[in-house]
LUMLOKOL-28372 format. One line per 2 residues: number of its first residue (from 1); their letters; for each residue x, y, z of C-alpha. Coordinates in Angstrom, 2 decimals, decimal comma, padded with zeros to 5 digits, always signed. Each point is the difference from the previous one (the first is absolute). Last residue first. Layout:
NUM> a> X:Y:Z; ...;
This chain:
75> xx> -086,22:+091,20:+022,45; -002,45:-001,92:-002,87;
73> xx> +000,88:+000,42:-003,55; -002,30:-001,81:-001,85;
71> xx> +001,60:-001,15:-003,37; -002,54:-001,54:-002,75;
69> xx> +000,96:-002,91:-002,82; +003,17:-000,74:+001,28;
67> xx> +001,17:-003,34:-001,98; +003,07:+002,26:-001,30;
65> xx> +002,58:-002,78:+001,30; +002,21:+002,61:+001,60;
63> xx> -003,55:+000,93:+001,69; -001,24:-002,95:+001,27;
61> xx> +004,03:-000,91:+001,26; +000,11:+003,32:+001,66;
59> xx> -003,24:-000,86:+001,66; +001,27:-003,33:+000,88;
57> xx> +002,72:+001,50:+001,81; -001,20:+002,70:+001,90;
55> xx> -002,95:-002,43:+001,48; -003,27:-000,11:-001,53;
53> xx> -003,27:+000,58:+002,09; -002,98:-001,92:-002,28;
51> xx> -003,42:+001,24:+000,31; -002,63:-001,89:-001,34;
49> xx> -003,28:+001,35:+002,62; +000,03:-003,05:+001,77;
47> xx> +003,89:-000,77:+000,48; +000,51:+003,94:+001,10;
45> xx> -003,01:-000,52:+002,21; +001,80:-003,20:+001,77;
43> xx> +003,18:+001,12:-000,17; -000,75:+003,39:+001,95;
41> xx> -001,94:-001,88:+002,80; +002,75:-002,01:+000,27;
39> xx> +002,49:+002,69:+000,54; -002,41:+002,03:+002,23;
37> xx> -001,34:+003,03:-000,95; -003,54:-001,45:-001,46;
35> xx> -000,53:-002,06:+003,31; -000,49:+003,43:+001,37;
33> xx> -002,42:+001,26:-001,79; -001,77:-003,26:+000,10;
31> xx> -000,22:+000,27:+004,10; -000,88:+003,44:-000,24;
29> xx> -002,93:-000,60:-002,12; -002,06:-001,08:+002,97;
27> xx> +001,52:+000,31:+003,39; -003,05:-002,10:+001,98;
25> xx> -001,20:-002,01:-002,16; +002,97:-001,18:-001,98;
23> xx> +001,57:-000,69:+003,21; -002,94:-002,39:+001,27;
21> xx> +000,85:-001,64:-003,74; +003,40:-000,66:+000,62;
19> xx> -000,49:-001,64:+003,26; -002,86:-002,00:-001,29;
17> xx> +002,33:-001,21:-002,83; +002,51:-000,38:+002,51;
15> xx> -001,65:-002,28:+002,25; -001,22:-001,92:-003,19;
13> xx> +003,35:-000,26:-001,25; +001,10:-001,75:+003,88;
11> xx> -002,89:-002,35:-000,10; +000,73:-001,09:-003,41;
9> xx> +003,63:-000,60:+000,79; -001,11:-001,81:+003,33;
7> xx> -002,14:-002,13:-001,50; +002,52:-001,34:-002,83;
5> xx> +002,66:-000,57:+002,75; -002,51:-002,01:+001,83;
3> xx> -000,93:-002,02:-002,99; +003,79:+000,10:-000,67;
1> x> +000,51:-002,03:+003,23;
Protein backbone atom coordinates (compact mmCIF):
# COMPACT_ATOMS: atom_id res chain seq x y z
CA UNK A 1 0.00 0.00 0.00
CA UNK A 2 2.58 2.80 0.62
CA UNK A 3 4.51 1.53 -2.45
CA UNK A 4 1.45 2.61 -4.26
CA UNK A 5 1.02 5.68 -2.24
CA UNK A 6 4.77 6.43 -2.86
CA UNK A 7 4.11 6.09 -6.81
CA UNK A 8 1.37 8.07 -6.96
CA UNK A 9 3.02 11.09 -5.02
CA UNK A 10 5.89 10.98 -7.45
CA UNK A 11 3.66 10.66 -10.33
CA UNK A 12 1.50 13.49 -9.23
CA UNK A 13 4.98 16.10 -8.57
CA UNK A 14 6.16 15.08 -11.80
CA UNK A 15 2.76 16.07 -13.47
CA UNK A 16 3.18 19.30 -11.94
CA UNK A 17 6.66 19.85 -12.50
CA UNK A 18 5.89 19.43 -16.27
CA UNK A 19 2.87 21.54 -15.72
CA UNK A 20 4.87 24.23 -14.20
CA UNK A 21 7.46 24.19 -16.58
CA UNK A 22 5.01 24.23 -19.95
CA UNK A 23 3.84 27.56 -18.08
CA UNK A 24 7.23 28.86 -17.69
CA UNK A 25 7.51 28.53 -21.43
CA UNK A 26 4.90 29.95 -22.58
CA UNK A 27 4.23 33.28 -20.11
CA UNK A 28 7.82 33.74 -19.19
CA UNK A 29 8.65 36.21 -16.48
CA UNK A 30 5.09 36.80 -15.78
CA UNK A 31 4.69 33.81 -13.89
CA UNK A 32 7.68 34.97 -11.33
CA UNK A 33 6.29 38.42 -11.31
CA UNK A 34 3.51 37.28 -10.05
CA UNK A 35 4.57 34.75 -7.55
CA UNK A 36 6.54 37.85 -6.14
CA UNK A 37 3.01 39.57 -4.97
CA UNK A 38 1.73 36.84 -3.32
CA UNK A 39 2.07 36.33 0.49
CA UNK A 40 4.35 33.44 0.08
CA UNK A 41 6.13 34.67 -2.57
CA UNK A 42 6.83 37.79 -0.36
CA UNK A 43 8.16 35.55 2.65
CA UNK A 44 10.18 33.67 0.70
CA UNK A 45 12.37 36.72 -0.90
CA UNK A 46 12.06 38.67 2.31
CA UNK A 47 13.61 35.33 4.14
CA UNK A 48 16.40 35.21 1.28
CA UNK A 49 17.47 38.56 1.02
CA UNK A 50 17.48 39.03 5.41
CA UNK A 51 14.58 40.96 5.80
CA UNK A 52 12.74 40.80 8.95
CA UNK A 53 8.91 42.53 9.05
CA UNK A 54 8.44 43.52 12.82
CA UNK A 55 5.17 43.93 14.28
CA UNK A 56 4.16 47.37 16.27
CA UNK A 57 5.09 45.85 19.29
CA UNK A 58 8.37 44.40 18.95
CA UNK A 59 9.53 47.40 17.17
CA UNK A 60 8.61 49.55 20.10
CA UNK A 61 10.28 47.05 22.29
CA UNK A 62 13.73 47.28 19.71
CA UNK A 63 13.61 50.70 20.13
CA UNK A 64 12.71 51.31 24.02
CA UNK A 65 15.60 48.91 24.37
CA UNK A 66 17.97 51.22 22.11
CA UNK A 67 19.18 47.96 20.07
CA UNK A 68 18.10 50.05 16.77
CA UNK A 69 21.03 50.35 14.89
CA UNK A 70 19.22 51.82 11.44
CA UNK A 71 15.34 52.95 11.12
CA UNK A 72 13.70 52.48 7.61
CA UNK A 73 10.64 54.09 7.50
CA UNK A 74 8.54 52.31 5.05
CA UNK A 75 4.60 53.72 4.44
Amino acid sequence: MRLIMLFIGILIVKIFIETFQEAKKEFGPEIKDWFKHTKIGMWYFNKKNGVIILSENEYNKILESGKVKMMIDVE
